[in-house]
C-alpha positions in Angstrom: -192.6 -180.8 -13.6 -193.1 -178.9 -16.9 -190.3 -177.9 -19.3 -190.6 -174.1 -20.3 -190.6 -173.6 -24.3 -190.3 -170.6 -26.0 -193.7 -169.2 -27.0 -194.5 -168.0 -30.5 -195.0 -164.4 -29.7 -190.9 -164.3 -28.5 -189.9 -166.6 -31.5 -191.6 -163.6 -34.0 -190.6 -161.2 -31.8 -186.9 -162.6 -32.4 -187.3 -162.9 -35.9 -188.8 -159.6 -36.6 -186.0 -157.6 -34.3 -182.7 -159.3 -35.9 -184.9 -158.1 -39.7 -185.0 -155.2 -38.3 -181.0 -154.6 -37.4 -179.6 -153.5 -40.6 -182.2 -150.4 -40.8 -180.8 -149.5 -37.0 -177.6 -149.8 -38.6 -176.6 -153.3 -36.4 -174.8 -155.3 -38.7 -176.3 -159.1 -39.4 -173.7 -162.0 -39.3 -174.2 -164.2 -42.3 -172.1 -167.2 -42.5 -171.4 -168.6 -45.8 -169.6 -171.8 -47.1 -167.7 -171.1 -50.4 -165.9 -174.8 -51.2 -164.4 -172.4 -54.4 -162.8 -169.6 -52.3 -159.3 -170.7 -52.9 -159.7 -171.9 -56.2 -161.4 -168.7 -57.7 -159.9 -165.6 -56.3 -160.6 -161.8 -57.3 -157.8 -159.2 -58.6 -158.3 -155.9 -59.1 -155.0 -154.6 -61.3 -152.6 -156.9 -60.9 -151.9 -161.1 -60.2 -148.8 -162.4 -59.2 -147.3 -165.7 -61.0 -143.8 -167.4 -61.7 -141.7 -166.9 -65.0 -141.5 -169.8 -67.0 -138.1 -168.1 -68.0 -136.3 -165.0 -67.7 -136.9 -161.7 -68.8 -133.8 -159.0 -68.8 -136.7 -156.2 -69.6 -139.6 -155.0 -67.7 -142.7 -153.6 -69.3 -143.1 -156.9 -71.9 -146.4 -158.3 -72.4 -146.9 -162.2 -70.4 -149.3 -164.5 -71.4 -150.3 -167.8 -69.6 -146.9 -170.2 -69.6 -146.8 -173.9 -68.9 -149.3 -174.1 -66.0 -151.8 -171.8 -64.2 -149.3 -170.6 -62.1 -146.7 -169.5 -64.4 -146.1 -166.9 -67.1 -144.1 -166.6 -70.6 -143.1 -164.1 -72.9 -146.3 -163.1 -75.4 -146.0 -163.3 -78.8 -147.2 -161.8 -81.8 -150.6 -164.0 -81.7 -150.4 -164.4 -77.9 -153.5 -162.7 -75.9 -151.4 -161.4 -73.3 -152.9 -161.4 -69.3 -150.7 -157.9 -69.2 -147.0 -156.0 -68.7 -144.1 -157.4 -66.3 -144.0 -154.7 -63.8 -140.2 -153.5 -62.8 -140.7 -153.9 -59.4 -141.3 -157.4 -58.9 -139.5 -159.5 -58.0 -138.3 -157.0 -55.6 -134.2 -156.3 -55.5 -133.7 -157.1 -58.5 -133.0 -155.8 -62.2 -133.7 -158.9 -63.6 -136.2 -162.0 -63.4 -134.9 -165.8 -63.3 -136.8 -169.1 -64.0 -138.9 -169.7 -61.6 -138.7 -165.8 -59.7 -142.4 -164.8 -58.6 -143.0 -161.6 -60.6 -145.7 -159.0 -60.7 -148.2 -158.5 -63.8 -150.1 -155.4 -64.4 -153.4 -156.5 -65.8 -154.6 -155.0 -69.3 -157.5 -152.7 -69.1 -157.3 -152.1 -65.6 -156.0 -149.6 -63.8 -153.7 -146.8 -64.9 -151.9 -146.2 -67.9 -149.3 -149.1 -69.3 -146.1 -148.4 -70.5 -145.1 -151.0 -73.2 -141.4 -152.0 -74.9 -142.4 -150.8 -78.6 -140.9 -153.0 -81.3 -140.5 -150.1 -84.1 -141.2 -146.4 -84.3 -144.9 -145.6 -83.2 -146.2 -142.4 -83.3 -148.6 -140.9 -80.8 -152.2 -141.8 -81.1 -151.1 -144.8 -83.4 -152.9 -148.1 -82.5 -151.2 -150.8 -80.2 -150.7 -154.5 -81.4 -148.6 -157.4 -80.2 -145.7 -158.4 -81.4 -142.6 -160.7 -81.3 -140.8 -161.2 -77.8 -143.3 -159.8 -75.3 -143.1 -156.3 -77.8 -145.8 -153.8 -78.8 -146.3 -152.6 -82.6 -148.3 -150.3 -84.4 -151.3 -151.6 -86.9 -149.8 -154.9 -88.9 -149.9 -154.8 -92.2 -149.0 -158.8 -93.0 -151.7 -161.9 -92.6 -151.7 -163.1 -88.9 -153.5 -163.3 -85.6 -152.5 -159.7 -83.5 -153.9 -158.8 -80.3 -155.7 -155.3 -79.8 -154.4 -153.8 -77.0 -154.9 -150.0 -76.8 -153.6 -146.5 -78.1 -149.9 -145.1 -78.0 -149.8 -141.7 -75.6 -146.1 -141.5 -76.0 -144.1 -141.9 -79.0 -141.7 -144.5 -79.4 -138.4 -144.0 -81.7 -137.3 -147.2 -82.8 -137.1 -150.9 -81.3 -136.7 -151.5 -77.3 -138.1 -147.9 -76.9 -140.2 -147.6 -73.8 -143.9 -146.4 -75.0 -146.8 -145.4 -72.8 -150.6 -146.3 -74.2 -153.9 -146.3 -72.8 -155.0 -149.7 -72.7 -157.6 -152.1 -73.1 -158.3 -155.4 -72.5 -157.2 -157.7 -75.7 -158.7 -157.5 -78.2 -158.4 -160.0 -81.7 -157.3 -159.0 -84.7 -156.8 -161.8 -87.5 -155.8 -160.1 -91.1 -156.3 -162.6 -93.8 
C-alpha cells in the first residue's frame, strides 16, 4: 500500500496563502522566544521601585539606591531616574523603608512639579540640588544635573515648583 504525501503544488499553495493573510487583513501568529523578557522590561512614564529610606515629601527627585530595585533621595550631583509621585504608596501621606513607591520618569510624559530649594523665577533653568531639591543655575564648582525649565515660580525653600522637563542632563562647572 502507498502512503499519500503532500504534493508540491499544495505545499506552495500553503505557503503562498498564509503570505498572503496580512494583506486580507488575517492576522499571522509568530511565536517568539525572548529568554530577556523579564529581565528587560519597557516603561512608558513611570517605574515602580522600593525606598531605600523614607521620604516625608512628595515631588523629590530619586535616583538609583542600593540595588536595582530600590530608590534614594538625589543629590546635588545625583542624575535622578525622576519625581516621587504623592500617590504611591497608596493610603498614605508618607513613605517608609522599604514601601513600594511610584516614580515619574524625567522627560516623559506631562509636566513635573518639583520641591524648589530657593526662590526660582519663571522661565529660570532647573538644576539639582541637596535632599531630592530642585535649584535655579549654580553658581559654585560642582557636578549638577540639567533637568528642565521652571513654569511656576517658587518663593523660597520647600516651595512646590512646576517645570517642563527633560531628561538629565550634565552640568560640571569647574
Amino acid at each position: 500500500m502507498k502512503t499519500h504525501r503532500p504534493s508540491r503544488f499544495v505545499a506552495v499553495l500553503t505557503a503562498l496563502v498564509s503570505g498572503l493573510a496580512p494583506i486580507f487583513g488575517r492576522p499571522r501568529r509568530v511565536a517568539v522566544a525572548n529568554t530577556y523578557e523579564e529581565a528587560v522590561k519597557q516603561h512608558d512614564r513611570a517605574i515602580t521601585k522600593l525606598a531605600d529610606a523614607a521620604f516625608a515629601t512628595a515631588w523629590l527627585n530619586l535616583k538609583k539606591g542600593s540595588s536595582d530595585n530600590h530608590v534614594a533621595l538625589a543629590g546635588a550631583a545625583d542624575c535622578p531616574l525622576g519625581v516621587l509621585d504623592p500617590e504611591a504608596p497608596a493610603g498614605k501621606t508618607a513613605v517608609a523603608i522599604g514601601d513600594r513607591v511610584t516614580i515619574n520618569l524625567l522627560g516623559r510624559g506631562p509636566t513635573k512639579k518639583f520641591v524648589a530649594s530657593e526662590a526660582i523665577a519663571i522661565g529660570e533653568e532647573l538644576f539639582t540640588a541637596a535632599n531630592g531639591k530642585v535649584q535655579n543655575r549654580p553658581a559654585g564648582a560642582g557636578t549638577y544635573w540639567y533637568l528642565g525649565v521652571a513654569i511656576s515660580a517658587a518663593g523660597a525653600d520647600g516651595d512646590l515648583i512646576e517645570g517642563n522637563d527633560c531628561v538629565p542632563q550634565k552640568l560640571v562647572i569647574a
